[in-house]
C-alpha positions in Angstrom: 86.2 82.2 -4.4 86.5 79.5 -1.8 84.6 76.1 -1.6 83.0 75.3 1.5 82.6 71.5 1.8 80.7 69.5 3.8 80.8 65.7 4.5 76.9 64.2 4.3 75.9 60.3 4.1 77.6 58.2 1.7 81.2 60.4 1.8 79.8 62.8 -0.8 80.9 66.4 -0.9 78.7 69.5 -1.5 79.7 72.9 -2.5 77.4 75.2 0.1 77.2 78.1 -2.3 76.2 76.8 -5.8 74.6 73.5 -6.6 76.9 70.4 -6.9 80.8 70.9 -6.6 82.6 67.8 -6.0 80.4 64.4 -6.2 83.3 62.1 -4.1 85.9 62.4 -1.4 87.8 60.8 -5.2 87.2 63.3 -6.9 88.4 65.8 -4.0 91.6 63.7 -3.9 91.7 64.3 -7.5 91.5 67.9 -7.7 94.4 68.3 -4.7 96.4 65.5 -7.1 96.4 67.2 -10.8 96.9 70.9 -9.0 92.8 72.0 -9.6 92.0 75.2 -8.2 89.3 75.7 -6.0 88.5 78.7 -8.3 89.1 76.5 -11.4 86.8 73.9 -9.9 84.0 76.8 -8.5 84.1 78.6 -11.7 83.4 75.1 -13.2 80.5 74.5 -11.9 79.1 77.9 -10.9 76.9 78.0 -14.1 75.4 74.7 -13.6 71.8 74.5 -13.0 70.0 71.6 -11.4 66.5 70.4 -11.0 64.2 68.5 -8.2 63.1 66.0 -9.7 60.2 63.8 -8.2 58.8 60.2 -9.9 55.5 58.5 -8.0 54.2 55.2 -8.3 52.3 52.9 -6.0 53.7 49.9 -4.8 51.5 46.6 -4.0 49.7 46.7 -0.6 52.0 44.3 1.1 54.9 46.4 0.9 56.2 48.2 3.5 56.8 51.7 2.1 53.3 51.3 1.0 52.4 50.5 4.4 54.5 53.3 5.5 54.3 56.2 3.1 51.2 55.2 0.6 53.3 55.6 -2.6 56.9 55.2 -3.4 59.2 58.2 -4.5 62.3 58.8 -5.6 63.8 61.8 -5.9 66.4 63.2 -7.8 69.3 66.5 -9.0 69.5 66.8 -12.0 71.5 68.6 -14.2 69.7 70.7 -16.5 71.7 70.8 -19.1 73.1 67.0 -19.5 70.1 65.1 -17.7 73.4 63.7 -15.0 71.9 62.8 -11.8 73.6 64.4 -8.9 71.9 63.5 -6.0 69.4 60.8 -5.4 67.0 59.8 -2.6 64.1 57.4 -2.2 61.2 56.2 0.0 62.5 53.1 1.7 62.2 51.5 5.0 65.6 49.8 5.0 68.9 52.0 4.4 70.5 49.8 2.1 67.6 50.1 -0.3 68.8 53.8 -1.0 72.2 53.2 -0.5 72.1 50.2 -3.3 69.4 52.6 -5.7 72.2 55.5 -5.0 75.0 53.3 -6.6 72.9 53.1 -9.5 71.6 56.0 -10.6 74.4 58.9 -9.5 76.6 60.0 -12.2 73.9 58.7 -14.5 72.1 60.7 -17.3 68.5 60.7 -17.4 68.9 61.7 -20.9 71.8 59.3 -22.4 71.4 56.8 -19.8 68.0 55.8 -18.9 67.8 52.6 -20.9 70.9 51.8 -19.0 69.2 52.5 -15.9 65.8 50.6 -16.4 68.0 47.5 -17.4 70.1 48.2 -14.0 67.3 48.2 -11.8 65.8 45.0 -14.0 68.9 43.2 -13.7 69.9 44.0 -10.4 67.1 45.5 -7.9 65.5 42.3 -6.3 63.2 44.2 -3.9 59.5 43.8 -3.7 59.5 47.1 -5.1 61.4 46.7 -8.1 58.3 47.7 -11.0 57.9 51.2 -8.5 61.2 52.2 -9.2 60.6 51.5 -13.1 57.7 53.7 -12.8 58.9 56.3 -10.6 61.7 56.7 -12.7 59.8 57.0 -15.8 57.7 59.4 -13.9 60.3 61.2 -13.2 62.1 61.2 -16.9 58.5 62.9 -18.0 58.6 65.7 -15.4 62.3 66.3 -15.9 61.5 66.7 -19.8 58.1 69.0 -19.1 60.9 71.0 -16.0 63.0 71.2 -18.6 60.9 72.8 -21.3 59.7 75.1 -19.3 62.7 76.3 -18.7 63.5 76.2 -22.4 66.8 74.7 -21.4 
């Protein structure tokens, strides 16, 4: 089996076929480095299931997303089995907001991780919008949890 990759924003990597394959042009470089097989790396990751994941949550009427959009989203991978974020997007009207939000949650578990990640964005996320992310991402810890139930995963 081959990997098809594709470069999208922000250098990541996407396997075409299944759901996540290589998160980094790193991790690429590692797999050509220590002798990975594509087929050792597809056969990895060919079982792995993800979920959309959406948190909501209103921001105050002065801000421009709310101006813009009405609510603030993020949006969200996730691994089913581990909680790992694999991808990551969110309603902004300045590209860095993502790109910074991005940094912070990829490679993170919603599971293990989420206190981690509410201190994170507490510590570090200066934006207007800073309580919407908190909310969105608990928002979005709940419907993971309910997804993931559902499931019986």
């Amino acid at each position: 089996m081959d990997i098809k990759v594709g470069k999208v924003n922000d250098g990541f990597v996407r396997e075409t076929s299944h759901s996540r394959e290589i998160t980094n042009y790193k991790d690429l470089n590692n797999a050509k480095a220590t002798g990975t097989t594509r087929e050792a790396v597809s056969n990895e990751t060919k079982n792995r299931v993800t979920l959309y994941i959406i948190g909501e949550s209103r921001t105050n009427v002065e801000n421009a997303i709310t101006k813009t959009y009405g609510s603030f989203f993020i949006a969200m991978e996730v691994d089913a089995a581990t909680g790992e974020i694999v991808d990551f997007g969110v309603t902004h009207t300045l590209k860095i907001t993502e790109n910074f939000l991005r940094k912070i949650f990829i490679g993170k578990s919603l599971i293990t991780d989420y206190d981690q990640l509410v201190s994170e964005v507490s510590r570090r996320y200066g934006g207007s919008s800073q309580k919407a992310v908190l909310v969105s991402l608990r928002d979005a810890k709940g419907r993971f949890q309910v997804v993931k139930d559902k499931l019986n995963i």
